[in-house]
C-alpha positions as a printed NumPy array, in Angstrom:
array([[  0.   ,   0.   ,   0.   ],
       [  1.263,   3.349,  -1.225],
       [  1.653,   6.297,   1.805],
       [ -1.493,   8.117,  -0.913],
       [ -3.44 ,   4.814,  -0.725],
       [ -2.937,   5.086,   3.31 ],
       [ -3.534,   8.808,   2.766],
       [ -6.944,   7.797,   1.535],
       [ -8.053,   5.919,   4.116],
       [ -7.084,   8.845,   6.702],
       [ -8.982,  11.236,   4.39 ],
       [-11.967,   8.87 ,   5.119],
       [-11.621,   8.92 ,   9.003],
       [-10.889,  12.359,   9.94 ],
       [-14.69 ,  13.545,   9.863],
       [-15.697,  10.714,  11.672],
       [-12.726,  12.418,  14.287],
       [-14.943,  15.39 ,  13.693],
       [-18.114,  14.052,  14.309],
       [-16.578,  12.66 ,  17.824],
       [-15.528,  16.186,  18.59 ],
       [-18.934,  17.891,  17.765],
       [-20.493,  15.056,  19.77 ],
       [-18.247,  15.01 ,  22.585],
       [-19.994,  17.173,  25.046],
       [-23.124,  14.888,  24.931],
       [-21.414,  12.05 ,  25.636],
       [-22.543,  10.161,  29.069],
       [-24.986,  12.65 ,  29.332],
       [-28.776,  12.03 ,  29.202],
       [-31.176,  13.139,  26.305],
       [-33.397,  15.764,  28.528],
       [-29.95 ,  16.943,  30.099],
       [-28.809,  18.026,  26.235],
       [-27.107,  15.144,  25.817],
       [-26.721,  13.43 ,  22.178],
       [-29.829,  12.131,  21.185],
       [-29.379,   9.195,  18.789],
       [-32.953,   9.081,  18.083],
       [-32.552,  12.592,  16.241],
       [-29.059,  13.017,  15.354],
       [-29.283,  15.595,  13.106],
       [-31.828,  17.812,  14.744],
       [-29.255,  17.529,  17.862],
       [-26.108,  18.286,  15.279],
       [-28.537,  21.383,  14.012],
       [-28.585,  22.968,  17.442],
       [-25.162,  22.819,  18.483],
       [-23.287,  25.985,  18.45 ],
       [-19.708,  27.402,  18.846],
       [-16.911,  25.197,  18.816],
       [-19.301,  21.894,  18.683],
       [-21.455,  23.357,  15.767],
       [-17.757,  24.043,  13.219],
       [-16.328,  20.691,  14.565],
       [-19.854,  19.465,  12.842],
       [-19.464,  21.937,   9.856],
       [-15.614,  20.607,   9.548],
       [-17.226,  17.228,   9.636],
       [-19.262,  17.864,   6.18 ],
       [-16.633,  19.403,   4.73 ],
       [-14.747,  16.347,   4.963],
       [-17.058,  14.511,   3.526],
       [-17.126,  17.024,   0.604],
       [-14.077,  17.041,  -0.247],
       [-13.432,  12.932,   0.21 ],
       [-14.801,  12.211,  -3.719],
       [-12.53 ,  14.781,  -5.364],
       [ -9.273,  13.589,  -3.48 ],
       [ -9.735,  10.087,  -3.644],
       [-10.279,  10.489,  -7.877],
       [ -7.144,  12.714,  -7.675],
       [ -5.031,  10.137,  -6.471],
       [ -6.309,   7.501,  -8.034],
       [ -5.991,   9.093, -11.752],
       [ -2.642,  10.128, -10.823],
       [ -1.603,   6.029,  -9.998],
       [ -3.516,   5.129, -13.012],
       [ -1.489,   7.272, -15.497],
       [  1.613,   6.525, -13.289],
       [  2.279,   9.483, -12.078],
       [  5.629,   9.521, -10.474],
       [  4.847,   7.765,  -6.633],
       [  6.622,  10.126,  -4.527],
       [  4.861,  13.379,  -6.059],
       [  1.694,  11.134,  -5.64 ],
       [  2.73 ,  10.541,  -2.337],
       [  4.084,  14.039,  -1.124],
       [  0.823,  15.804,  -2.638],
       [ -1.257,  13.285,  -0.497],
       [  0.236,  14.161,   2.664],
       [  0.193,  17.78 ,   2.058],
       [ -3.429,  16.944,   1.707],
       [ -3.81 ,  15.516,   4.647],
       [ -1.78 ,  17.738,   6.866],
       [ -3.507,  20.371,   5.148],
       [ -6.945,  18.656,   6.382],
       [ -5.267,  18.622,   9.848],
       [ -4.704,  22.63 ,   9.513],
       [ -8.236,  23.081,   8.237],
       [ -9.822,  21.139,  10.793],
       [ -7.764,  23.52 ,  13.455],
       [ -8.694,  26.556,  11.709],
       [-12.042,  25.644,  12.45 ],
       [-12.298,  24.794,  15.7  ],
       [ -9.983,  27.319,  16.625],
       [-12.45 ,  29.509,  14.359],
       [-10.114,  31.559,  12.513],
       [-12.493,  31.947,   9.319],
       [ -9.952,  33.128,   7.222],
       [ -7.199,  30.905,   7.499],
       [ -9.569,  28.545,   7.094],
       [-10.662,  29.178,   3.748],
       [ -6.845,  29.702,   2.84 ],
       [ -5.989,  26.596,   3.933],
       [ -8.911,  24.813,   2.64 ],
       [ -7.525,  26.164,  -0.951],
       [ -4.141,  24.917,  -0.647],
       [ -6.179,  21.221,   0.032],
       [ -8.113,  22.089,  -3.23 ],
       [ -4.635,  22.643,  -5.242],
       [ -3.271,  19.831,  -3.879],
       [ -5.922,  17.522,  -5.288],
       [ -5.949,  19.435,  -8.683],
       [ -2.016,  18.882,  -8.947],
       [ -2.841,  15.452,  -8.842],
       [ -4.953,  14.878, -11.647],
       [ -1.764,  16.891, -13.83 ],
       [  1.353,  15.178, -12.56 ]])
């Protein structure tokens, strides 16, 4: 397995790491007490605000942005693409992911989006190299 393949798969977990972070409060907690209520997930997810409510927001973005790396790296394998480009650009993906996750919590809005563009450019690099 190639460090992008691996890359892939951490791509893939990160916003369910997000998800556990917007949950994370409700944990052990009982419904009527605000804990999460598994019954209505996403009603719960819709009322959660600050920190909780962008680790939920970083969450879907994840998930958004999953299809267009995964076909990135895999055309880039499939026209052979030297590996360690492949590679490098998948990491700076992910790290970037890390950053943008950060950003988010952290809620600095504008790094954020900066970041997030670098992720984009990294993925787009890999359907030309």
């Amino acid at each position: 397995m190639t460090l992008a393949e691996v890359c892939i798969l951490v791509a893939g977990l990160l916003p369910i790491v997000c998800a556990g972070i917007a949950k994370s409060r409700g944990f052990g907690k009982p419904r009527r007490e605000g804990g999460f209520d598994n019954h209505h997930p996403r009603a719960w997810l819709a009322s959660l605000e600050g920190w909780q409510a962008r680790a939920h927001a970083a969450q879907m973005n994840g998930f958004e942005a999953l299809p267009l790396f995964i076909a990135a790296v895999l055309v880039a394998q499939h026209h052979q693409a030297p590996q360690n480009t492949v590679d490098m650009l998948a990491a700076a993906f992910i790290a970037l992911r890390l950053g943008f996750i950060w950003a988010y919590l952290a809620d600095h809005a504008n790094l954020r989006s900066a970041i997030w563009s670098l992720g984009l450019a990294c993925c787009i690099a890999l359907f030309f190299v």
